[in-house]
C-alpha positions in Angstrom: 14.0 -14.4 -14.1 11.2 -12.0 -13.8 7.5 -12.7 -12.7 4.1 -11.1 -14.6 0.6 -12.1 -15.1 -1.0 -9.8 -17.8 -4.7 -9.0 -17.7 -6.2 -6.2 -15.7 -7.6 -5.4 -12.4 -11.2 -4.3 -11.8 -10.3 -2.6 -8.9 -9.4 1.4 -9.3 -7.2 2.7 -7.0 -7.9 6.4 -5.1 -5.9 9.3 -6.1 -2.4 9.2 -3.5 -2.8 11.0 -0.1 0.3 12.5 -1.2 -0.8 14.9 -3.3 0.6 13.4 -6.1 -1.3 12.5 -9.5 -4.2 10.3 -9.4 -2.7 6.2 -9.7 -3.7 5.1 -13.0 -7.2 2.9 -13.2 -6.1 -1.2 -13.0 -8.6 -1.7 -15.5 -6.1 0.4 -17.9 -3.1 -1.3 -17.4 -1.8 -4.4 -19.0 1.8 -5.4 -18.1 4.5 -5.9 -20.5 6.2 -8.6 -19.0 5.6 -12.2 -19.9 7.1 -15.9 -19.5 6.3 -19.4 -19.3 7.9 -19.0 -16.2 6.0 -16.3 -15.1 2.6 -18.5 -16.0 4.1 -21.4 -14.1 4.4 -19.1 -10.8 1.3 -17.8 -11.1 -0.4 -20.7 -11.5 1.2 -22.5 -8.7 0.0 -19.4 -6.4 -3.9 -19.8 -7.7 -3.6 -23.6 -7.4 -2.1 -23.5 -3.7 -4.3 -24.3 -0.7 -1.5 -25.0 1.4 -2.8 -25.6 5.4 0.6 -23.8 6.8 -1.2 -20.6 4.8 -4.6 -21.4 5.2 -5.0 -22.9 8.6 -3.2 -20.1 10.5 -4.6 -17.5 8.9 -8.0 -18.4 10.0 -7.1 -17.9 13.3 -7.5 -13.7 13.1 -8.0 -13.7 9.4 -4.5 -12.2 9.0 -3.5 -14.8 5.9 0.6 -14.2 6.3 3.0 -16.1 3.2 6.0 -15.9 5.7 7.7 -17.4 8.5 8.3 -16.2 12.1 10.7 -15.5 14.2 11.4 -15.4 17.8 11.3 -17.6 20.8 8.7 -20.5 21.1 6.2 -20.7 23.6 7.7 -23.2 26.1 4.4 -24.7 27.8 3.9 -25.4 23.3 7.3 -26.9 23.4 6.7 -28.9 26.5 3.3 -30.6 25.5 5.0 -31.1 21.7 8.2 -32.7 23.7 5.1 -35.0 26.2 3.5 -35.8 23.1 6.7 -37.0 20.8 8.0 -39.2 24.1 4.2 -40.6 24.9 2.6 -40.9 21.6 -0.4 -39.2 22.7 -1.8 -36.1 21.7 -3.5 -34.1 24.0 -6.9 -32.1 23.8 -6.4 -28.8 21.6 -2.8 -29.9 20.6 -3.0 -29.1 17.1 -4.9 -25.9 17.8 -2.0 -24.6 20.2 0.8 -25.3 18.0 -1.0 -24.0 14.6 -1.6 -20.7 16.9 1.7 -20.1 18.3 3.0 -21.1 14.9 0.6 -17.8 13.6 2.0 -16.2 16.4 5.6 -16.1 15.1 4.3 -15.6 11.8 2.8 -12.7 12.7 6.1 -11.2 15.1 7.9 -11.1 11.7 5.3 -9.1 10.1 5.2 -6.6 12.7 9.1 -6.3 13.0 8.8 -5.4 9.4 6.2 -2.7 9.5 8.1 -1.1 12.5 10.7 -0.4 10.2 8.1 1.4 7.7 9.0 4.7 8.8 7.3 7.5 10.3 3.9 6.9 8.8 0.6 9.5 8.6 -2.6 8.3 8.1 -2.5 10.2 4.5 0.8 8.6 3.5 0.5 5.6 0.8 2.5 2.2 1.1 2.9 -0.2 -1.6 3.4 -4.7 -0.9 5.3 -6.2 -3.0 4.0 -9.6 -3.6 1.4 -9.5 -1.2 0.0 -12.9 -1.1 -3.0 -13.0 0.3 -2.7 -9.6 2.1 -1.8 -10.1 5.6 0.8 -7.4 5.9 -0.6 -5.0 4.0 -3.3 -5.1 6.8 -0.3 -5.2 9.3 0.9 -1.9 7.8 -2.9 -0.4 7.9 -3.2 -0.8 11.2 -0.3 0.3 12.5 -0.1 3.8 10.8 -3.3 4.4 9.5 -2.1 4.5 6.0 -3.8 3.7 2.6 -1.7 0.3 1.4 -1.5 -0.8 -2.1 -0.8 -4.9 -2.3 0.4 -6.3 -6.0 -0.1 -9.8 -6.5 0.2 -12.2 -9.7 -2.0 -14.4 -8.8 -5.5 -13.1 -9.2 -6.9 -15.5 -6.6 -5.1 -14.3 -4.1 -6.2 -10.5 -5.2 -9.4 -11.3 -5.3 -9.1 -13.4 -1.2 -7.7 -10.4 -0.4 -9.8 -8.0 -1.4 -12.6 -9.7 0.1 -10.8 -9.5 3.2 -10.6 -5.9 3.7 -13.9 -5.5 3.1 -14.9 -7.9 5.2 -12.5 -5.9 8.1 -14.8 -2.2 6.5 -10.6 -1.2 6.1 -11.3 -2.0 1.5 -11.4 2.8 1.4 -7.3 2.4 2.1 -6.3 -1.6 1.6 -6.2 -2.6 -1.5 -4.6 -5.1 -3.9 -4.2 -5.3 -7.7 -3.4 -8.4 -9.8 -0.1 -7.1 -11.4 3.3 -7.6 -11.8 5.1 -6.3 -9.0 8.6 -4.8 -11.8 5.8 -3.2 -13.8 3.0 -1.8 -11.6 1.7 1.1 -13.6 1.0 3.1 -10.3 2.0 6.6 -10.0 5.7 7.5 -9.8 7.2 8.7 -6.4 3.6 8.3 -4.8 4.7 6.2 -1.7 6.0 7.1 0.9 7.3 3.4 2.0 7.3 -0.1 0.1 8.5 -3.8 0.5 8.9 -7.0 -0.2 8.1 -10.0 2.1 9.6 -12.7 1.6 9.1 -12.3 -2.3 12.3 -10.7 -3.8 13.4 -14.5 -4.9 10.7 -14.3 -7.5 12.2 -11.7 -9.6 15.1 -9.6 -10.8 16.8 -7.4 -8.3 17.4 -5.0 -10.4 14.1 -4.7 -12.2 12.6 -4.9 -8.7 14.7 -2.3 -7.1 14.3 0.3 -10.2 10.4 0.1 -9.3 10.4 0.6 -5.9 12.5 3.2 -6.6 10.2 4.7 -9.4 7.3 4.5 -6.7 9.0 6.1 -3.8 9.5 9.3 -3.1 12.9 10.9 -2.0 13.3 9.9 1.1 10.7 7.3 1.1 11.6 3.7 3.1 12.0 0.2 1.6 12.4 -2.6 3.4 13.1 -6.1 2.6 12.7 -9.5 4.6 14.2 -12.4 2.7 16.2 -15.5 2.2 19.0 -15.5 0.7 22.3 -17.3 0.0 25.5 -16.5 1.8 28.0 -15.7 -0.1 31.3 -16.6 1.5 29.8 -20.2 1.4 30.4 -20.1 -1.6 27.8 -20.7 -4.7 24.2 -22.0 -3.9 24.6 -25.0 -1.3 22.2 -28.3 -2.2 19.6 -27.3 0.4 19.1 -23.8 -1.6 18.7 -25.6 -4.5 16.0 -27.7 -3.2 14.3 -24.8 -1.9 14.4 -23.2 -4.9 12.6 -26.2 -7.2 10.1 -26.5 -4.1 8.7 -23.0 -4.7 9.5 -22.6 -8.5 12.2 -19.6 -7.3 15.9 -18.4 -7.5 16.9 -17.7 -4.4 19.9 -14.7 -4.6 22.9 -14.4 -3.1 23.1 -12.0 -0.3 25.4 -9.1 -2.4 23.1 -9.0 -5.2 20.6 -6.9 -2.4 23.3 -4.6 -1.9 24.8 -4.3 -5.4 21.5 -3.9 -7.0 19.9 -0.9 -4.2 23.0 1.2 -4.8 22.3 1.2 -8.6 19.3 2.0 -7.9 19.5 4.8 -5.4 17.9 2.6 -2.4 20.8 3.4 0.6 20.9 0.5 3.4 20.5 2.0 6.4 19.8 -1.2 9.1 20.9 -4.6 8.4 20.0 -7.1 10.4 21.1 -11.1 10.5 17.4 -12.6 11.6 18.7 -16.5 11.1 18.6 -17.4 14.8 15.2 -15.9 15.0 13.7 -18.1 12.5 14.6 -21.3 13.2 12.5 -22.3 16.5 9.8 -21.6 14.1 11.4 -23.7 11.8 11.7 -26.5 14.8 8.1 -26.1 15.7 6.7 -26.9 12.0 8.7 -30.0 11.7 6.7 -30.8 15.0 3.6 -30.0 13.5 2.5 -32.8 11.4 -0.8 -31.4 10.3 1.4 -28.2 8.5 4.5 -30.1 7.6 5.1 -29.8 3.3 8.4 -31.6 3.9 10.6 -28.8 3.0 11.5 -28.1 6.9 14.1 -30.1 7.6 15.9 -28.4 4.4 15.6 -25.0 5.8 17.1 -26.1 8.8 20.1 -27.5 7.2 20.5 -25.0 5.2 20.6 -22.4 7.9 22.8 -24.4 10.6 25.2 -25.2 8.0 25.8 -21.6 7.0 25.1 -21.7 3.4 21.2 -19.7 3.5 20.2 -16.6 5.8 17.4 -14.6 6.9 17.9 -11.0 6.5 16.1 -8.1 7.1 17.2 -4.8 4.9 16.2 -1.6 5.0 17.1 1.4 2.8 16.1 5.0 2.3 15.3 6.4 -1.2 17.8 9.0 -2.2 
């Protein structure tokens, strides 16, 4: 299945600190792909005011569509244990957990941009479904580089947007309501790209031919994602079920690999990052104020083998 919105973006994009030709104006380009599907997604993405989004990201106004990884906080997981055993909630309670839950959130973002390459402040990078932007500002402020974010939905553009300016970073983050297979922006301009958490939207291989359209040679794309495991067998239940919850199609974990060698994307780190996610996964099924009841399901669907959390990355030959 593939993902578009079509319609244009008023915001013009700078010529690439590459030296390469000027990226074609949004407000010229219309994309060519289109589905009910792709309406459905879309829709669902400008209707969504989810509080595991929204309520984290107003913590630093980093607005992540993720999860996290790495150990919890213990003194979190000590009052959550006090709380569950007593029945009452202490002063702050929520706060704490909503913060170390944007904490985690925001350790997977980071892991992700480390593995961006060796960046220059002139260097372009492109997000892949961006959301409502908060690793594109990641990327930003780690390297200094000017970050182009494609969304569908052209609310979450527009948050975005409004976002960088508000941080006076909108001269090198910016982000375009397109479709992330046909972005119209110039060819082998970037000198890294990604997807978070996003590739389960779309073709592989229509994905992977754009990214490696917009990269240079050499360039470094990276991937974090869930995916199915193969030697499970086909899609367990639990996939299934966390495929209708977010309107998706999960893939299974050789597609990546099949579809980046015909496409001249070379893994060069793989990395299992299952065990990592799930305390974050164990927190939000603490955390009645963020629970959307699709947590236990991720939990089963790791432990039992069937789902994983991979990070991929892969250099542009």
């Amino acid at each position: 299945m593939t993902i578009a919105e079509t319609g244009t973006d008023t915001a013009a994009q700078p010529t690439s600190g590459t030296g390469t030709a000027p990226v074609p104006s949004q407000s010229t380009h219309r994309s060519t792909y289109q589905s009910t599907y792709q309406t459905r997604v879309a829709d669902y993405w400008n209707a969504e005011e989810n509080p595991v989004n929204l309520e984290l990201g107003r913590i630093d106004d980093l607005y992540h569509h993720h999860y996290g990884i790495g150990a919890v906080d213990p003194s979190v997981l000590a009052e959550v244990a006090d709380a569950g055993r007593t029945g009452e909630v202490p002063a702050g309670h929520r706060e704490r957990v909503t913060a170390e839950l944007h904490r985690l959130e925001q350790a997977q973002a980071e892991l992700l941009a480390s593995h961006l390459g060796d960046l220059s402040p002139a260097d372009r990078v492109f997000d892949a479904g961006c959301g409502r932007g908060g690793g594109s500002v990641v990327a930003h402020l780690r390297h200094g580089c000017h970050t182009d974010g494609v969304t569908l939905s052209r609310k979450q553009a527009d948050f975005a947007n409004e976002q960088a300016r508000k941080r006076n970073i909108d001269d090198k983050v910016r982000y375009h309501h397109r479709n992330m297979l046909d972005t119209g922006l110039a060819t082998g301009a970037y000198a890294a790209s990604w997807n978070n958490e996003s590739t389960m939207y779309v073709e592989l291989e229509l994905l992977f031919a754009e990214h490696a359209r917009l990269l240079r040679r050499g360039g470094r794309y990276v991937t974090i994602t869930g995916c199915y495991n193969d030697t499970y067998g086909r899609a367990s239940r639990e996939v299934s079920l966390i495929n209708a919850h977010y309107i998706c199609d999960i893939h299974p974990r050789s597609e990546y690999f099949r579809a980046m060698a015909r496409n001249r994307l070379v893994p060069v780190h793989v990395q299992d990052l299952t065990a990592d996610t799930i305390p974050y996964w164990e927190l939000r099924e603490q955390a009645a104020h963020l629970v959307t009841g699709i947590e236990k399901t991720f939990l089963d669907a790791y432990r039992n083998g069937s789902f994983q959390y991979l990070l991929i990355v892969a250099d542009r030959v």
